[in-house]
C-alpha positions as CSV (number, residue, x, y, z in Angstrom):
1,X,5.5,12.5,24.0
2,X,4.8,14.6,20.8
3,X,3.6,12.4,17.6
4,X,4.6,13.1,14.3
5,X,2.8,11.8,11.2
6,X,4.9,11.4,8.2
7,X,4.4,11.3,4.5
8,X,7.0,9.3,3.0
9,X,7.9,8.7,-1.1
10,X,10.3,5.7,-1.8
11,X,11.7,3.2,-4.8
12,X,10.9,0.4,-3.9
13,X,13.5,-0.9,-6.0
14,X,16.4,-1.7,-3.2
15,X,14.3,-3.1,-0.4
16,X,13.0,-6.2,0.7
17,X,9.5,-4.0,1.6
18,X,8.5,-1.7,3.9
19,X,8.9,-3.7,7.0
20,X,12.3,-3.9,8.8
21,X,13.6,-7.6,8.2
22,X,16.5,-9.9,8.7
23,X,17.3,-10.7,5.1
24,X,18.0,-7.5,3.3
25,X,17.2,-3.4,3.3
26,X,14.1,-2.2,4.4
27,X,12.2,1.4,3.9
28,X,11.0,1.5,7.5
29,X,14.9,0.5,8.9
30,X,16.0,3.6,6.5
31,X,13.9,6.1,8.8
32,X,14.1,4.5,12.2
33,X,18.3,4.9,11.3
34,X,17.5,8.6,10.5
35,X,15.8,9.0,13.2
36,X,18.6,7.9,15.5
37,X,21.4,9.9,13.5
38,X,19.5,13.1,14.1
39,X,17.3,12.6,17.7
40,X,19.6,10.2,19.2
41,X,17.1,8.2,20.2
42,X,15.9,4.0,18.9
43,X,12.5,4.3,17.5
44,X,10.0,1.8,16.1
45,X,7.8,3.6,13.3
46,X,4.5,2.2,12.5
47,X,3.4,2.3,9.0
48,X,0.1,2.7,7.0
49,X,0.7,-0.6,4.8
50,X,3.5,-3.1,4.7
51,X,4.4,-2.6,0.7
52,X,6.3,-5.9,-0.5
53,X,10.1,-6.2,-2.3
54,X,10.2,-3.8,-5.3
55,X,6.7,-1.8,-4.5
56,X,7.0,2.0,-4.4
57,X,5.4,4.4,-3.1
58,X,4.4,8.6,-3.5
59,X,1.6,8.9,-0.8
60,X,2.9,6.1,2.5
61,X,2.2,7.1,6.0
62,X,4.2,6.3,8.9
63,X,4.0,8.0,12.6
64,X,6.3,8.5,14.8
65,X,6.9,9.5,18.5
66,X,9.6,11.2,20.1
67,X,10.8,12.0,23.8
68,X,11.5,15.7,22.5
69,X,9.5,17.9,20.6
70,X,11.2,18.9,17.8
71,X,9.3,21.6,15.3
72,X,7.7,19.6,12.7
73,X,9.8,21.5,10.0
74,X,13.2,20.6,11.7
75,X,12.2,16.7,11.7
76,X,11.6,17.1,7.9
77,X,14.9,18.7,6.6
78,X,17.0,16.4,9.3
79,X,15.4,12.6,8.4
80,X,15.5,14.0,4.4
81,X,19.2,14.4,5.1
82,X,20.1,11.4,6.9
83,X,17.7,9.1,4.9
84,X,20.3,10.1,2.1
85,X,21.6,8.6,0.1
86,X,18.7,5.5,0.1
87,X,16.1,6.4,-2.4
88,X,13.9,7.6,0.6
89,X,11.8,11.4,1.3
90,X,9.7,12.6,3.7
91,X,7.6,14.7,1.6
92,X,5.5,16.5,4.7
93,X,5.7,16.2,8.3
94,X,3.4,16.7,10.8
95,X,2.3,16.4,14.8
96,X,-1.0,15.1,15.6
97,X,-3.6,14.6,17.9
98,X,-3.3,11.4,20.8
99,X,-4.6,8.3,19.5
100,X,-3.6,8.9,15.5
101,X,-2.1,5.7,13.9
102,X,-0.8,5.5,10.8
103,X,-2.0,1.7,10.5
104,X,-5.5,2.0,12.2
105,X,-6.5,5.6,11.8
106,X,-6.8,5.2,8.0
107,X,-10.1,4.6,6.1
108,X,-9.3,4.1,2.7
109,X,-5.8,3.2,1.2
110,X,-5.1,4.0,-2.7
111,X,-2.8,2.0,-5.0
112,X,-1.6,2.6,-8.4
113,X,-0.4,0.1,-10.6
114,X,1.6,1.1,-13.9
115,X,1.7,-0.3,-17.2
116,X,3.6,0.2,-20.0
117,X,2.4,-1.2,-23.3
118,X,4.9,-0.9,-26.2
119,X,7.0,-3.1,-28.4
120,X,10.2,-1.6,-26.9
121,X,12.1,-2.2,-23.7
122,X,12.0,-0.1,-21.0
123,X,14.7,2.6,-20.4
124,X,13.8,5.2,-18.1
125,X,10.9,3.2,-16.1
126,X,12.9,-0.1,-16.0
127,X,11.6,-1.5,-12.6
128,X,9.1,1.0,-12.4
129,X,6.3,0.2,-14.6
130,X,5.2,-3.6,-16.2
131,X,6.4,-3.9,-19.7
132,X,3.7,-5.4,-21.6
133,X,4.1,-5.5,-25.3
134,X,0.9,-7.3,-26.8
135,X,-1.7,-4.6,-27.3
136,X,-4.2,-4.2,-24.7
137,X,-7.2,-3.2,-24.9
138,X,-7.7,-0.3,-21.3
139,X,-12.1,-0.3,-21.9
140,X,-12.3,-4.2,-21.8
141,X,-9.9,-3.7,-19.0
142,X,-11.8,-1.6,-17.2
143,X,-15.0,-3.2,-17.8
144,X,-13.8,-6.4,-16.6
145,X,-12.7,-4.6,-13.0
146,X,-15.9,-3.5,-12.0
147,X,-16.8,-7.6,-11.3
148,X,-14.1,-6.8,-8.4
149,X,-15.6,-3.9,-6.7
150,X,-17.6,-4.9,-4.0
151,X,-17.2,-6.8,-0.8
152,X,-16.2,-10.1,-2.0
153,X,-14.0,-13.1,-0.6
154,X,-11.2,-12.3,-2.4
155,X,-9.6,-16.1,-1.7
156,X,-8.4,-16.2,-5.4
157,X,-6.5,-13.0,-5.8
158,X,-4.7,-13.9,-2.2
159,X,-1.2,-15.1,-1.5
160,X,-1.0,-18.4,0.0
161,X,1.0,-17.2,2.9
162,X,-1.5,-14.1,3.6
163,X,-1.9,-13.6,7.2
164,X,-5.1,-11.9,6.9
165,X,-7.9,-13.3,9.2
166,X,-10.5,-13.1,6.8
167,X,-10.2,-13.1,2.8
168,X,-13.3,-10.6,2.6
169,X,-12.9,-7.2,1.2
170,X,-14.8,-4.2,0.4
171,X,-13.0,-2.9,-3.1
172,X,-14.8,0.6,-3.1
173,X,-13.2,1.4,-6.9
174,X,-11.0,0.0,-9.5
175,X,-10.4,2.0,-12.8
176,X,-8.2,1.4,-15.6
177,X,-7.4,3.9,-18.4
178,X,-4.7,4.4,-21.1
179,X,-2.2,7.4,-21.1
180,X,-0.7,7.4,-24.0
181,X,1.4,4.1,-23.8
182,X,1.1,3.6,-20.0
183,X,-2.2,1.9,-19.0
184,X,-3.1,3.0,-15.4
185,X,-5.0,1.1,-12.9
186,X,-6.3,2.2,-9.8
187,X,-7.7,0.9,-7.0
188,X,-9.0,2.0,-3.3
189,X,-10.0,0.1,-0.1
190,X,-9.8,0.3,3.1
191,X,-7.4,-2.8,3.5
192,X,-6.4,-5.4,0.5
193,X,-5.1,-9.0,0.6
194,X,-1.2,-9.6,0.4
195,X,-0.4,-9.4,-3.3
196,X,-4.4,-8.6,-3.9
197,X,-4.0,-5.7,-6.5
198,X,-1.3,-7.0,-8.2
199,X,-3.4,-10.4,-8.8
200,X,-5.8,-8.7,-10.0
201,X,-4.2,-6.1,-12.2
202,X,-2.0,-9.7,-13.4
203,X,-5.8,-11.6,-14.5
204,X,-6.9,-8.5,-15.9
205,X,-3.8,-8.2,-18.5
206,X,-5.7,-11.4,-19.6
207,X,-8.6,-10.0,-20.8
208,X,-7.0,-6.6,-22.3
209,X,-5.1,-9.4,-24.5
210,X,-8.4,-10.7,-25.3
211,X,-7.5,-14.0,-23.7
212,X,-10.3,-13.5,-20.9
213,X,-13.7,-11.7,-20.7
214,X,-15.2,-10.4,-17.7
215,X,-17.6,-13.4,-17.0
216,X,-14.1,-15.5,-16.8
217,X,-13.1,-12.8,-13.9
218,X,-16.2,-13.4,-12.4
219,X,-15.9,-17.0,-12.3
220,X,-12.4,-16.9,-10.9
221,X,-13.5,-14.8,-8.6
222,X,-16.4,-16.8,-7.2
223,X,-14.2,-20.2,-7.4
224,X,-12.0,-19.0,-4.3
225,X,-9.7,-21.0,-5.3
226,X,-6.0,-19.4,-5.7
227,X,-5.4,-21.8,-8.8
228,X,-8.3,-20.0,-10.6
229,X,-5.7,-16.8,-10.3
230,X,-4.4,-14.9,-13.6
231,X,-0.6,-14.8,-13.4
232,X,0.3,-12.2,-10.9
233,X,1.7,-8.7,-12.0
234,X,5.2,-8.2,-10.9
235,X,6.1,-5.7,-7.9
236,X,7.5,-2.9,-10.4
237,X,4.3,-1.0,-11.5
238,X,2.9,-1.0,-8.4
239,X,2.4,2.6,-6.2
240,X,1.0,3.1,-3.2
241,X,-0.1,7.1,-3.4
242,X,-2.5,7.8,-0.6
243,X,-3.9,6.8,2.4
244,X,-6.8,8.4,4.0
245,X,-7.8,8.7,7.5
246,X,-10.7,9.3,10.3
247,X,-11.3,12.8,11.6
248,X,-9.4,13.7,14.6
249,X,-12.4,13.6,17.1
250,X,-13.1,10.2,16.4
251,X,-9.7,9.0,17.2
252,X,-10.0,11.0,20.2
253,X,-13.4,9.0,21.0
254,X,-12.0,5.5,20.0
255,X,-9.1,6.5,22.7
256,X,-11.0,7.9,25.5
257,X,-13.7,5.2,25.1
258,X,-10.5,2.7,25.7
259,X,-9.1,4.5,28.5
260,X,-12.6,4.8,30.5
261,X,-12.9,0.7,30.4
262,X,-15.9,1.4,27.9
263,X,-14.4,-0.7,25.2
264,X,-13.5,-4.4,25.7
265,X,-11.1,-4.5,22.9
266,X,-8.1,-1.5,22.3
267,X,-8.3,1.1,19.7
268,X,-6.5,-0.6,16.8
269,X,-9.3,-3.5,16.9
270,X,-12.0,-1.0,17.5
271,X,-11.1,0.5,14.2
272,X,-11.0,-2.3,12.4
273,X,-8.5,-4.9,10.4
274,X,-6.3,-2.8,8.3
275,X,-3.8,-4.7,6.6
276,X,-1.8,-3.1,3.8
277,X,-1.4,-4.4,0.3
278,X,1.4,-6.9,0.5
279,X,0.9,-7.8,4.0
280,X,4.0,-9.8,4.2
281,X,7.4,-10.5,2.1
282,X,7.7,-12.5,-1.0
């Protein structure tokens, strides 16, 4: 059963997230339906984080198997067509080796979060980008989000219904610069906290306003305490936009380790937690 590994672009915009739910439109339900109007067949696709209501994406990864193998370039042009007309594309698509995941195979996952700082609305980035229209200040911003990078317990900048085992993460880089008037903030780790970045990116509008300075992000930070929080950025600036993964011979290794009986727990655990940024639904 060949495996494909897709790269998938979305607005997040008319979904209730990533993850296929009861309540409303999802990005992953999209697919799996494409998937059926071309293949005939009922899939389940895994994904490489479970993006909340209203989060976008450029850079997601999804994997998906099939009983027939189909060319790579002929699953590509058919789920681009039947993804239509949801704001949904599969910018590359590819087969890979036995034992990929898009959830547990990736090392490091990127996130972008958008900011536009003007006095006028929003036209063409409405729902796309935070409107913020008190001047902000990017350096102090920036500054201020190097107290995040690190391996921390991230308790504060957590959503109380985060199903993460642990509130411990390992922020490997957070940057913030201005663009003109857009004010980007970046972040990578191998997994966040549900609504982590977007916590963060929410306290740290607090100190490019001058409101807060970096030793008041510490000392939220080291409260754990979810009350300590900033108010939280809303969904529409946020981007996931890459996700980065093992090489193929340690997958291979995690897998045949498994299948010998060498390995008490299965590949996914072996690799790690990986939980994506907005673990769950608002």
């Amino acid at each position: 059963m060949p495996r494909y590994k897709l790269t998938v672009d979305y607005d997040g915009r008319p979904f209730v997230g990533w993850q296929r739910q009861a309540n409303g439109p999802s990005v992953q339900a999209v697919i799996e339906r494409a998937v059926t109007a071309f293949s005939g067949e009922t899939v389940t696709i895994g994904g490489a984080g479970r993006t909340d209501a209203g989060v976008h994406a450029t850079g997601q990864v999804a994997h998906l198997d099939l009983e027939k193998d189909w060319p790579a370039a002929t699953v590509l042009g058919a789920l681009n067509f039947h993804c239509q007309p949801d704001p949904v594309a599969i910018l590359d698509c590819e087969k890979m080796h036995e034992g990929f995941d898009a959830r547990f195979s990736a090392i490091r996952r990127h996130y972008r979060y958008r900011i536009v700082n003007r006095l006028a609305p929003l036209t063409h980035d409405l729902g796309l980008a935070w409107h913020v229209k008190k001047p902000l200040d990017a350096e102090a911003m920036h500054g201020a989000a190097q107290v995040f990078v690190g391996h921390h317990d991230f308790t504060t900048f957590r959503h109380s219904r985060c199903q993460a085992k642990s509130p411990w993460k390992t922020l490997e880089a957070f940057s913030v610069r201005r663009e003109g008037e857009s004010l980007i903030a970046e972040c990578s780790s191998r997994s966040f906290l549900h609504n982590q970045v977007r916590s963060m990116v929410g306290t740290l509008r607090l100190v490019g306003e001058g409101r807060w300075g970096a030793e008041d992000v510490a000392r939220a930070l080291a409260a754990r305490d979810r009350e300590a929080c900033g108010p939280v950025a809303p969904p529409d600036g946020l981007y996931l936009t890459r996700v980065d993964y093992r090489p193929a011979e340690e997958d291979a290794a995690l897998l045949a380790a498994y299948r010998a009986g060498l390995s008490g727990a299965d590949p996914a655990t072996a690799a790690g937690e990986a939980e994506g940024e907005e673990a769950s639904g608002d």
